[in-house]
Structures are given as C-alpha cells and as structure tokens.
C-alpha positions in Angstrom: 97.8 111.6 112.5 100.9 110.1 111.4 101.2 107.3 108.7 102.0 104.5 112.0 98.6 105.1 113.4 96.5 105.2 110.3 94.8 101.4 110.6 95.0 101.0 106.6 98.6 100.9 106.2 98.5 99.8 102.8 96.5 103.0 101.8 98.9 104.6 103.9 101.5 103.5 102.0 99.8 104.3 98.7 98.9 107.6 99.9 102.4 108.7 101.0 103.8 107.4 97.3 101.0 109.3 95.2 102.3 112.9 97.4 106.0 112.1 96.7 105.3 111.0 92.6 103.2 114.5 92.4 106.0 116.4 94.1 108.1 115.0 91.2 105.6 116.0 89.1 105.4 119.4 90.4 101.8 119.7 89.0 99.4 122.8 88.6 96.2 121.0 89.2 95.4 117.8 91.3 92.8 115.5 91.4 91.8 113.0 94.4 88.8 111.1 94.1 87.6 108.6 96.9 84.9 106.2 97.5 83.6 104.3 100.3 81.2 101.5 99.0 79.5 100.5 102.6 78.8 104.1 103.4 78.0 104.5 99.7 79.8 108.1 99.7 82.4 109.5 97.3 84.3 112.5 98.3 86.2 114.8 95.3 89.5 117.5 96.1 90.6 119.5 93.5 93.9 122.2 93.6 93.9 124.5 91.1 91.4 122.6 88.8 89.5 124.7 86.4 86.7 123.0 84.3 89.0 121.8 81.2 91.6 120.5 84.0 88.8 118.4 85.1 87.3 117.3 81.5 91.1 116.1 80.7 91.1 114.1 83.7 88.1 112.4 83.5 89.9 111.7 79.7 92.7 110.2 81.3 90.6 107.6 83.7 88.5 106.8 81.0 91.1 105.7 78.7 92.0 103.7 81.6 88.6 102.1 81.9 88.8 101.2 78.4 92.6 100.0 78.6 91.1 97.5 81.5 87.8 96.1 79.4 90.3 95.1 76.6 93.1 93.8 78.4 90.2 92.0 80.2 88.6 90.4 77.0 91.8 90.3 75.1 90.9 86.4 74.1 87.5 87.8 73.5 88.2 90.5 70.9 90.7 88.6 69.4 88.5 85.8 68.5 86.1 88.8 67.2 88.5 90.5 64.9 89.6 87.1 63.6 86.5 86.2 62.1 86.2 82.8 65.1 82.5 82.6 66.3 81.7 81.0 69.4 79.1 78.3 70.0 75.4 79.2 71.6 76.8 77.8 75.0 80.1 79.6 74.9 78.5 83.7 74.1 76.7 83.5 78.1 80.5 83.1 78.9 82.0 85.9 76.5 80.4 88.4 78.7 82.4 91.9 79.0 84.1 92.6 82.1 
C-alpha cells in the first residue's frame, strides 16, 4: 500500500516523517504504540527493545504527560505557588486537565 492510497493522509503524512526523523536518528531501539478508541484496541512494536529500553521510554512519555498537565493549568499553579486562593465558586472550575 503506498502513502496515496492510505485514506488517513494526515497519519500518512505523520507516519512517513516519524520513519525519516528515526533514520536521522539512526536509533537502536524503537517504539510505536497505537490506539484505536472505537475498537478499544492498542497495538505495541518494539525493535531491539530490551526491558530498560522500554522503562526509559515510558520515562520519556511520562515527562510529557506531565509537561502537558502544567502547561495546561499554568494560570492554575501559578495562582497556587503565589499564595492567590480562589473563591468556593471558582475551585469546581480549577479542575486539572
């Protein structure tokens, strides 16, 4: 199947940019992870993952994770480090993303 007759094109496109940034790369282990929400199925590749490739991996995405939920609740956290407390009504609003 070639990139024109895959129906996602944009995940075409993102596919075909992740292989040429990890040919830059010229990794030794590789991780793809996918998910399909409607079929509620995730599927997992791995090349030339051993068990502390994976552990430093799952590091990486969880920093991201975290990197989101602040960046998120920036206005939130700032308001928390700076002593600012929120009225009653306000805190059902401060929930974290």
């Amino acid at each position: 199947m070639t990139r024109t007759e895959f129906e996602n094109q944009e995940l075409a496109q993102f596919m075909e940019d992740m292989v040429k940034g990890l040919v830059d790369l010229d990794p030794n282990a590789v991780a793809v992870v996918a998910i399909n929400d409607e079929k509620g199925v995730a599927a997992t590749q791995y090349y030339g993952c051993g068990v502390e490739d994976k552990g430093r991996m799952a590091h990486h995405i969880l920093e991201d994770i975290i990197m989101d939920i602040v960046l998120n609740n920036a206005d939130m956290i700032r308001n928390i480090v700076m002593g600012e407390e929120n009225d009653e009504d306000e805190e059902d609003d401060d929930e974290i993303e």
